[in-house]
KOLKOLDREN-559578 format. One line per field, with one value per residue (C-alpha): z, y, x; residue number from 1. Coordinates in steps of 0.1 Angstrom, whole numbers, plus 5000, padded with zeros to 4 digits. Example, Ala and Ser with C-alpha at 12.3 -4.5 7.8 and 13.67 -1.06 7.14 Angstrom:
BEGIN
zz	[5078,5071]
yy	[4955,4989]
xx	[5123,5137]
num	[1,2]
END
This chain:
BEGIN
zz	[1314,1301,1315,1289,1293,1334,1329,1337,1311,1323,1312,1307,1313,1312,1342,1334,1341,1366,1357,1368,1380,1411,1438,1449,1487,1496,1529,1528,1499,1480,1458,1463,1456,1481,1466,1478,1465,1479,1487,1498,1523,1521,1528,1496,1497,1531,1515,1486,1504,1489,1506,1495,1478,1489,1460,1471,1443,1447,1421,1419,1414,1445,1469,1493,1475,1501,1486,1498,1488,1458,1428,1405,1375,1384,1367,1386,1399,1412,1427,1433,1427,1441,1436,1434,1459,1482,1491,1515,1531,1563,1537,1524,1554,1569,1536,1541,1576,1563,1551,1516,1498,1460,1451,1421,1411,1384,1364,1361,1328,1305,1295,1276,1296,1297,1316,1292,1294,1260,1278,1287,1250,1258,1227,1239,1236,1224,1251,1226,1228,1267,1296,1326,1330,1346,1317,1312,1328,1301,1272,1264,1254,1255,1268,1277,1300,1335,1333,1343,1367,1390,1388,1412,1384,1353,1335,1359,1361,1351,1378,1402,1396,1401,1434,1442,1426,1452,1482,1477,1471,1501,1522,1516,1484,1449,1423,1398,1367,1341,1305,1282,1253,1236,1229,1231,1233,1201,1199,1209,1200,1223,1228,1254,1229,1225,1201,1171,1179,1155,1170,1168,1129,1122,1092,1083,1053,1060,1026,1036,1067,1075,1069,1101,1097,1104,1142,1138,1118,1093,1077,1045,1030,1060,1084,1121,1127,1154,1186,1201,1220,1252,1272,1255,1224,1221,1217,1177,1167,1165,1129,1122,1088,1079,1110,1134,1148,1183,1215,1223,1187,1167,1130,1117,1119,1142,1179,1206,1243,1252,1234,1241,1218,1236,1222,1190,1185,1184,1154,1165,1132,1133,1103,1121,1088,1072,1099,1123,1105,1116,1097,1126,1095,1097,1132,1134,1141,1172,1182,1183,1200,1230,1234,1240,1258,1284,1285,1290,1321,1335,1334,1353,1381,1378,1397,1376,1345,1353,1319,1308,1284,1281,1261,1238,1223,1209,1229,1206,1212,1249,1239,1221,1243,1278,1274,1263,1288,1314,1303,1309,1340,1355,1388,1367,1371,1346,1360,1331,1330,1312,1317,1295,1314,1277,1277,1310,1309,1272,1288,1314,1295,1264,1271,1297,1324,1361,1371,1363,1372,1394,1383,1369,1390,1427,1424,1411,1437,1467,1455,1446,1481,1502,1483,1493,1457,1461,1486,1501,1491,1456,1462,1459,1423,1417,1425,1411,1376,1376,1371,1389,1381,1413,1422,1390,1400,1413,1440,1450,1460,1450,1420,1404,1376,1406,1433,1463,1489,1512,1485,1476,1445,1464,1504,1519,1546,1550,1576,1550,1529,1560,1556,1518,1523,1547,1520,1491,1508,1527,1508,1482,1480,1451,1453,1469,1459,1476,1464,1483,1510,1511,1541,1556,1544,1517,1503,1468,1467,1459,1427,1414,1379,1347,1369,1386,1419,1408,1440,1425,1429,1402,1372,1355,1378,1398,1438,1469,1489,1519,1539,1530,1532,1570,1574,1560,1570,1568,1563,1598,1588,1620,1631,1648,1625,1614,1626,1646,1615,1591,1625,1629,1589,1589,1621,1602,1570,1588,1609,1579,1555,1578,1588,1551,1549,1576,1582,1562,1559,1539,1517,1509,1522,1512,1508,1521,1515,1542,1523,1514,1546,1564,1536,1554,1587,1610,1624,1600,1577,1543,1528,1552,1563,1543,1560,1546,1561,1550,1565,1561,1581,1620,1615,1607,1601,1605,1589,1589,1570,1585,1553,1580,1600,1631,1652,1654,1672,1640,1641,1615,1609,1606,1580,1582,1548,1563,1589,1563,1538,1557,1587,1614,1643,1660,1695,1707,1725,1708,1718,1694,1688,1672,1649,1644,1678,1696,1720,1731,1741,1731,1713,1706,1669,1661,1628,1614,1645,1648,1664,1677,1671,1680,1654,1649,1620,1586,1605,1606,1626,1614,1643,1645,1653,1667,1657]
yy	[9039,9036,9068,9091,9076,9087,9116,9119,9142,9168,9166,9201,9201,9228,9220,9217,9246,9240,9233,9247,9210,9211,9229,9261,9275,9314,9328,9365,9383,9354,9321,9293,9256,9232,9194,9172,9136,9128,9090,9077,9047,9031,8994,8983,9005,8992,8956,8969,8984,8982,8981,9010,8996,9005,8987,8984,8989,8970,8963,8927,8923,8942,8926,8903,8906,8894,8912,8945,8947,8958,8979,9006,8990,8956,8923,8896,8878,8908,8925,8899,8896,8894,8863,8855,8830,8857,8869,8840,8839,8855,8889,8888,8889,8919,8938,8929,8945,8979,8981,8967,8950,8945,8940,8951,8934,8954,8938,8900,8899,8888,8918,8930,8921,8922,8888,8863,8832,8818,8783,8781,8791,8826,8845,8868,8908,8929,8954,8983,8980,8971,9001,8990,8957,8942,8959,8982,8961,8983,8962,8936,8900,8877,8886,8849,8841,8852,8869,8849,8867,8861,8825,8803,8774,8795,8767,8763,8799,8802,8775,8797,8825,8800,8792,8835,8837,8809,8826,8866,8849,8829,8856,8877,8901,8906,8902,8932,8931,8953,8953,8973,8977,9004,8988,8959,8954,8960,8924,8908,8875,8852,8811,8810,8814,8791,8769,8780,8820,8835,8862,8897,8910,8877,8883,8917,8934,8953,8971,8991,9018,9011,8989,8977,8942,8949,8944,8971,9010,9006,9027,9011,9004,9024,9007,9016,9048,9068,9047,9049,9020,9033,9001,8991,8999,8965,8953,8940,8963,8963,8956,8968,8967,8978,9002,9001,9030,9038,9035,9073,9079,9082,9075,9080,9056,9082,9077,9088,9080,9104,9083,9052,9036,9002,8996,9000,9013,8986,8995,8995,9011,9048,9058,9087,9099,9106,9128,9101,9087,9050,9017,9001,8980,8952,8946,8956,8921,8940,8943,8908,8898,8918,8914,8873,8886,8898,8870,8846,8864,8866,8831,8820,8846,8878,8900,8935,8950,8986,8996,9012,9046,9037,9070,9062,9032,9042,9044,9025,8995,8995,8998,8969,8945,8955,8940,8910,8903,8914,8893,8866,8879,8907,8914,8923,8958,8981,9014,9036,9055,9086,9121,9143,9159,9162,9124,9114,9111,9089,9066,9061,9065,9048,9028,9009,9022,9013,9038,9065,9079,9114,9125,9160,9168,9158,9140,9175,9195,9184,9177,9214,9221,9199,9212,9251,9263,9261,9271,9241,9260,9249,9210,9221,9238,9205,9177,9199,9204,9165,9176,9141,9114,9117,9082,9068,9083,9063,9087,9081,9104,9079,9051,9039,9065,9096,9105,9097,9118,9116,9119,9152,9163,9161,9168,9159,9141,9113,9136,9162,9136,9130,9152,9149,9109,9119,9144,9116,9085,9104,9131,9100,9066,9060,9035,9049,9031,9033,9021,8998,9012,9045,9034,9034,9067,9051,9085,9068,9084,9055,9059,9024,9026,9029,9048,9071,9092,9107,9099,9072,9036,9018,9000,8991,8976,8946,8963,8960,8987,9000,9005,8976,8956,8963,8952,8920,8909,8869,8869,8886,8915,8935,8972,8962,8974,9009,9041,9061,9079,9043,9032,9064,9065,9030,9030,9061,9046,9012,9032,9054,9032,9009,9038,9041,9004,8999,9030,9034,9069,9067,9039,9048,9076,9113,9142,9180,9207,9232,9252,9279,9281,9288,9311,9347,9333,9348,9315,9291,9291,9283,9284,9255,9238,9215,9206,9182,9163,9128,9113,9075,9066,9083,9082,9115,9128,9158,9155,9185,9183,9206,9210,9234,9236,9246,9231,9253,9258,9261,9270,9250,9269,9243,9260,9255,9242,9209,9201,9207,9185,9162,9159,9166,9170,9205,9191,9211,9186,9153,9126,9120,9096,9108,9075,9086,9088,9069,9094,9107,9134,9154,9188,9215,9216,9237,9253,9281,9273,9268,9234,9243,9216,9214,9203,9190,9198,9177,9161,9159,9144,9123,9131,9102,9115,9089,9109]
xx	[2294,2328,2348,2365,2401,2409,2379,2345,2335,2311,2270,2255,2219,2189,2165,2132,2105,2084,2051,2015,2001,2019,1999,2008,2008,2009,2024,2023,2030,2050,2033,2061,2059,2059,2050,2029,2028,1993,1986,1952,1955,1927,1926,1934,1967,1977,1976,2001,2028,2058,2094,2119,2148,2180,2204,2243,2269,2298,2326,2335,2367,2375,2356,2374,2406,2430,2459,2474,2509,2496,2515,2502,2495,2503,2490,2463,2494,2510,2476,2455,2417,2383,2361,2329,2328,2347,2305,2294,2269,2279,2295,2257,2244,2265,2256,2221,2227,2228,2194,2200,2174,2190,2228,2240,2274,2290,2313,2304,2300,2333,2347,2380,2413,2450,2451,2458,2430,2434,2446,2404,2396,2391,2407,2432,2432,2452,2466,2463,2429,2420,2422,2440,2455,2420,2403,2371,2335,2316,2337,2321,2338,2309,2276,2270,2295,2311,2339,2375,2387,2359,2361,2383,2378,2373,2361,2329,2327,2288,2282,2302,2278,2246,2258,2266,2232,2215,2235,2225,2187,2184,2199,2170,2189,2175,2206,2216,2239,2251,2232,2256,2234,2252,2289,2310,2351,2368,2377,2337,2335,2311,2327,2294,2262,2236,2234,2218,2232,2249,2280,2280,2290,2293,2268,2272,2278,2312,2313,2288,2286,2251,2221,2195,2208,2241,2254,2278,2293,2315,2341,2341,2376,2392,2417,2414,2440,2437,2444,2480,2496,2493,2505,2540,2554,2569,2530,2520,2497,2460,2445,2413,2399,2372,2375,2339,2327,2337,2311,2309,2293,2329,2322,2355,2383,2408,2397,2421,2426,2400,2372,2361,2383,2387,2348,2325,2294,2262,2238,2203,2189,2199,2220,2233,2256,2222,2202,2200,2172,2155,2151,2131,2110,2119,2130,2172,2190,2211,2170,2169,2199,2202,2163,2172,2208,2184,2162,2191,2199,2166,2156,2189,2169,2187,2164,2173,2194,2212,2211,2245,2245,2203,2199,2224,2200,2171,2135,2117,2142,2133,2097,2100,2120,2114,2083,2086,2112,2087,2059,2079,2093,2071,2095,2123,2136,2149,2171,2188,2217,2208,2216,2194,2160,2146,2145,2134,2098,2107,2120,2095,2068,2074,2107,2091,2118,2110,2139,2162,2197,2194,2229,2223,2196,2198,2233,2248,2228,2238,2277,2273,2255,2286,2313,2298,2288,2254,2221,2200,2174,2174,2171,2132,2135,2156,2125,2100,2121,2115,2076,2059,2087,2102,2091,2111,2146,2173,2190,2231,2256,2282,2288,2313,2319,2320,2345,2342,2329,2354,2380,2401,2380,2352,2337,2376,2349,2326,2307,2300,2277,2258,2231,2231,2225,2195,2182,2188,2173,2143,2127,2109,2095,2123,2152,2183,2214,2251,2286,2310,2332,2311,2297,2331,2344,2362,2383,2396,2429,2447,2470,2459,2477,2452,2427,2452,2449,2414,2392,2371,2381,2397,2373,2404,2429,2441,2437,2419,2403,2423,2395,2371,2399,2404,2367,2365,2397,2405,2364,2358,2339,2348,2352,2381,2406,2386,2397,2368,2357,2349,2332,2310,2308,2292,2268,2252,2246,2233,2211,2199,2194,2171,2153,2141,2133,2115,2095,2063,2062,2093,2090,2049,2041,2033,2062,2059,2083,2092,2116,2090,2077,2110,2126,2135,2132,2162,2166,2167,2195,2176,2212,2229,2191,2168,2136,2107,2078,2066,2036,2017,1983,1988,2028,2046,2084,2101,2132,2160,2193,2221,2246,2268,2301,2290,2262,2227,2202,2177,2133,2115,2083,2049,2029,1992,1986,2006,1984,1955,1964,1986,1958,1978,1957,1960,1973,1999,2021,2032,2056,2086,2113,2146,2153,2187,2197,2174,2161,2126,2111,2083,2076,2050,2039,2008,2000,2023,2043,2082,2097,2130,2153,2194,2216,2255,2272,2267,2242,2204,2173,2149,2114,2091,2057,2029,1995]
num	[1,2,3,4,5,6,7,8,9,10,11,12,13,14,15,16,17,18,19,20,21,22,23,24,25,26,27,28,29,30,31,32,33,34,35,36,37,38,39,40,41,42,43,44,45,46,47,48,49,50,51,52,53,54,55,56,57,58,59,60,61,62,63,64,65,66,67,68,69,70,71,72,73,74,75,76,77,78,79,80,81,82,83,84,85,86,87,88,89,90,91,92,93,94,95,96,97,98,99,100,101,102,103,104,105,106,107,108,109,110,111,112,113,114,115,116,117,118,119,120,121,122,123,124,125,126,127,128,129,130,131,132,133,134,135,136,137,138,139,140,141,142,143,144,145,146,147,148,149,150,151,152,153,154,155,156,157,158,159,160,161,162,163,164,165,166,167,168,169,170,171,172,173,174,175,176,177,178,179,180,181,182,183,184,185,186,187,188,189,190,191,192,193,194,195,196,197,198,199,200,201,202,203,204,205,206,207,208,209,210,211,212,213,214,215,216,217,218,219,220,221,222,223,224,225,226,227,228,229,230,231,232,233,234,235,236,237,238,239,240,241,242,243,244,245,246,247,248,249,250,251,252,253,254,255,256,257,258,259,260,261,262,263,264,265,266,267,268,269,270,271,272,273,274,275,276,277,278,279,280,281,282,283,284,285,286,287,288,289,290,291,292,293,294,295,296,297,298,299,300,301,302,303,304,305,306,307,308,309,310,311,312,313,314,315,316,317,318,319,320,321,322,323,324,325,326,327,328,329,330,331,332,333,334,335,336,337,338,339,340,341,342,343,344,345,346,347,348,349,350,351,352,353,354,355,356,357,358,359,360,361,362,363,364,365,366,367,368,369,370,371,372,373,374,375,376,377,378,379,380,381,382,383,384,385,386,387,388,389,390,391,392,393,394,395,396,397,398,399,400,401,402,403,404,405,406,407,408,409,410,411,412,413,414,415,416,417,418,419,420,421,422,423,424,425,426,427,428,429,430,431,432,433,434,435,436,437,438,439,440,441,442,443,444,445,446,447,448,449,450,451,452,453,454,455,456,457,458,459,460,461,462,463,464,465,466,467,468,469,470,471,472,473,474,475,476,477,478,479,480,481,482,483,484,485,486,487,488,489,490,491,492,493,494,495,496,497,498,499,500,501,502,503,504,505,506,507,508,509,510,511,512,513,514,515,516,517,518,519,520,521,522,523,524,525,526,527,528,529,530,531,532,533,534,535,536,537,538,539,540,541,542,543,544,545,546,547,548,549,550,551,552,553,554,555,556,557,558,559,560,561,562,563,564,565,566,567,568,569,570,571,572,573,574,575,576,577,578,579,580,581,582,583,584,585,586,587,588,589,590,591,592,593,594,595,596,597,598,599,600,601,602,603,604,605,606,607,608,609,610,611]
END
């Protein structure tokens, strides 16, 4: 989503109750919840088994940009930029390398920018209106086209992306792009359509401020007031008139520079002046268009759409065109950004969602839980307020609207999101997704210009990133230039992340919760520890999340209700393999027994059991 000028503004959320239909376990005098997600495997399931995807975020424009004499603010000549043909092969590859099974490329499509291209018969923007002198990804130019600065012959841009489309496919990758369904630039005006398309607003009725057939809002009679020049007074103004309402649901003509005011709002038949009621008979023209915006995309072989602000369009539109896109196209995904619990199960059910953000649920938990403000105890009231969706969350602990881990604002450390990433990518059967350069440590403390020294990397500037940068160097993609930390950083993220592709019992198999079996326990810190079991045919897991400071000698107690419903045989000495580290051993496990286990700080184990 478009941030709120150099702000994420914070989501307040009421967690969900947990609910009576998830079974319940007793241990002395207390009833606590401890999840089970059970899976037959029978024969036929064993045929169906389906690979965990692991998506990698990366920004675009930043990838491979060779420049790093960069200046705050400065201009694509200045800065430098990334290219699409900057991922070869051999860069796919080494992503591929980490585990990854889908790439999402945010950014591709053409979007608002300072960069003038009108000598390619790209209309040129107004600075008023554009953040940053790259410009926002989330405002839209033309939804049909590529944008410029990802070209190295703008002209053939779309065949630019073809050939990065061919390249990430026959590497083995699935390809993910943005859908921004919910706003465009202030300035939208497609050169790239179809034939036979008509533009966006190109045949509303302006005099009015709603009707379902018009594209956008209106503020009848009203010019465009509130934004400031926030770029250089010496720019001509902006003229808007009628004034459009603004993408974060402004209907007045006064946005500021803490609104989305480089966008307007798309009209999907909600005439939210009047009670928000809908004029869904007959089918809202916006309907229509972005329904065949996403089918253009998906026959070129786009493998996915992460749906930008998804709650901010109405369900029934996503009832309505999800569909049809997947009738035509039945192994396209759909993820949504959305932030509201209440809606959730909506947008699953209804909107024909495959997947779902985790940000105000697991996301905030274990940022809460590294940061030292929170128990790990409560990552178990956080699945079960999900109440059986778990399997249709998307899971990160970083993207491009968040800090960065390692930043200031957030951990100060790489090391501290270790056992969160082993908590985030383990405890379901749901995609996992990470964002370029956390797997080096990347801190995001750069002041880049627009975005300023926030600890997320730039969406609105011209730069590179310092410590990607050092890794692809001159196309190399070497450790030979990281410091010890981005070398530790990324061997634990490519060992993690293939862990959860490749092992079973992660990607389809069934979840246990030991957190009520070890709360009380005098040694097991239920505060700094987070403990789970996941199980497929004769393979089990015993993972363990240390959140502390200091290493631990920690007792995970083996209730007896696991080896019941898991059926885990009662032997009482099995051989294990630590996937993490490599080693072997074996270990005493016997029901309502403790497994003693050794632990480094911000670290975990992941204990492959043969049964």
């Amino acid at each position: 989503m478009p941030v709120l000028s150099f702000k994420i503004t914070g989501i307040i959320v009421i967690l969900l109750m947990w609910t009576s239909s998830f079974t319940q376990a007793k241990t002395n005098n207390s009833t606590d919840c401890f999840y089970v997600d059970r899976m037959s495997t029978t024969m036929s399931d064993k045929n169906d088994m389906k690979q965990k995807i692991i998506i990698y975020q990366v920004l675009t424009r930043l990838f491979g940009n060779p420049c790093i004499n960069r200046i705050p603010d400065g201009s694509i000549v200045e800065n430098g930029c990334g290219k699409m043909n900057y991922f070869t092969t051999k860069a796919l590859k080494q992503i591929k390398s980490l585990g990854i099974t889908h790439i999402w490329y945010t950014g591709l499509i053409e979007h608002a920018t300072q960069t003038d291209y009108s000598r390619y018969g790209i209309n040129k923007d107004n600075p008023i209106i554009v953040k940053g002198k790259a410009g926002s990804p989330y405002a839209i130019k033309d939804y049909y086209n590529i944008d410029p600065d990802l070209a190295e012959d703008v002209e053939n841009r779309m065949e630019e992306f073809n050939n990065l489309l061919k390249r990430t496919h026959d590497v083995g990758l699935k390809l993910i792009i943005d859908f921004i369904p919910n706003h465009v630039s202030r300035e939208y005006h497609s050169n790239s359509r179809p034939k036979g398309v008509k533009d966006l607003g190109e045949d509303d009725d302006n005099s009015v401020a709603f009707s379902n057939q018009n594209n956008y809002y209106y503020i009848p009679n009203t010019k465009l007031e509130g934004i400031t020049n926030l770029h250089d007074v010496n720019q001509k103004p902006y003229i808007e008139f009628p004034a459009k309402a603004t993408g974060n649901d402004r209907f007045d003509a006064y946005p500021n520079s803490s609104d989305w005011y480089e966008t307007i709002k798309l009209n999907y038949g909600v005439d939210y002046l009047n009670n928000r009621t809908k004029h869904f008979d007959p089918i809202p023209n916006t309907w229509i268009k972005m329904r065949d915006i996403l089918l253009f995309w998906a026959k070129k072989g786009v493998n996915g759409f992460r749906c930008d602000m998804a709650e901010m369009v109405p369900v029934e539109f996503w009832e309505w065109a999800i569909p049809q896109v997947k009738q035509e196209y039945p192994e396209v995904i759909f993820i949504a950004e959305i932030y509201n619990p209440g809606e959730y199960k909506n947008y699953i059910y209804r909107g024909q969602f495959d997947y779902l953000y985790d940000k105000v649920g697991l996301y905030d938990t274990l940022k809460s839980i590294m940061c030292g403000y929170e128990s790990a105890s409560v990552i178990s009231n956080r699945w079960q307020s999900l109440g059986g969706i778990e399997k249709k969350m998307l899971n990160f602990l970083e993207n491009h609207d968040e800090q960065r881990i390692a930043s200031d604002q957030f951990a100060g450390s790489p090391y501290k999101g270790f056992p969160a990433m082993i908590v985030s990518a383990c405890m379901n059967t749901n995609p996992m997704m990470i964002y370029f350069g956390q797997e080096l440590g990347e801190r995001g403390m750069d002041n880049e210009g627009y975005s300023g020294r926030d600890g997320r990397t730039t969406i609105f500037d011209y730069w590179s990133v310092d410590s990607y940068w050092r890794w692809q160097i001159q196309g190399k993609y070497s450790d030979k230039k990281l410091s010890n930390v981005e070398k530790n950083t990324r061997e634990f993220y490519s060992k993690l992340l293939n862990i959860c592709k490749d092992e079973k019992a992660i990607s389809n198999g069934e979840f246990f919760d030991l957190t009520y079996a070890n709360k009380g326990s005098i040694k097991y810190n239920e505060h700094k520890q987070y403990s789970f079991l996941r199980k497929y045919d004769n393979e089990l897991l015993l993972i363990v999340a240390n959140f502390d400071s200091i290493p631990t000698r920690t007792e995970v107690s083996i209730p007896a209700h696991a080896f019941e419903y898991l059926k885990i045989p009662n032997n009482v000495e099995f051989k294990y393999q630590e996937l993490i580290s490599g080693t072997d051993g074996k270990l005493s496990m016997v029901p309502d027994g403790k497994v003693t286990i050794q632990l480094e700080p911000y670290s975990g184990k992941i204990i492959k059991i043969k049964l």
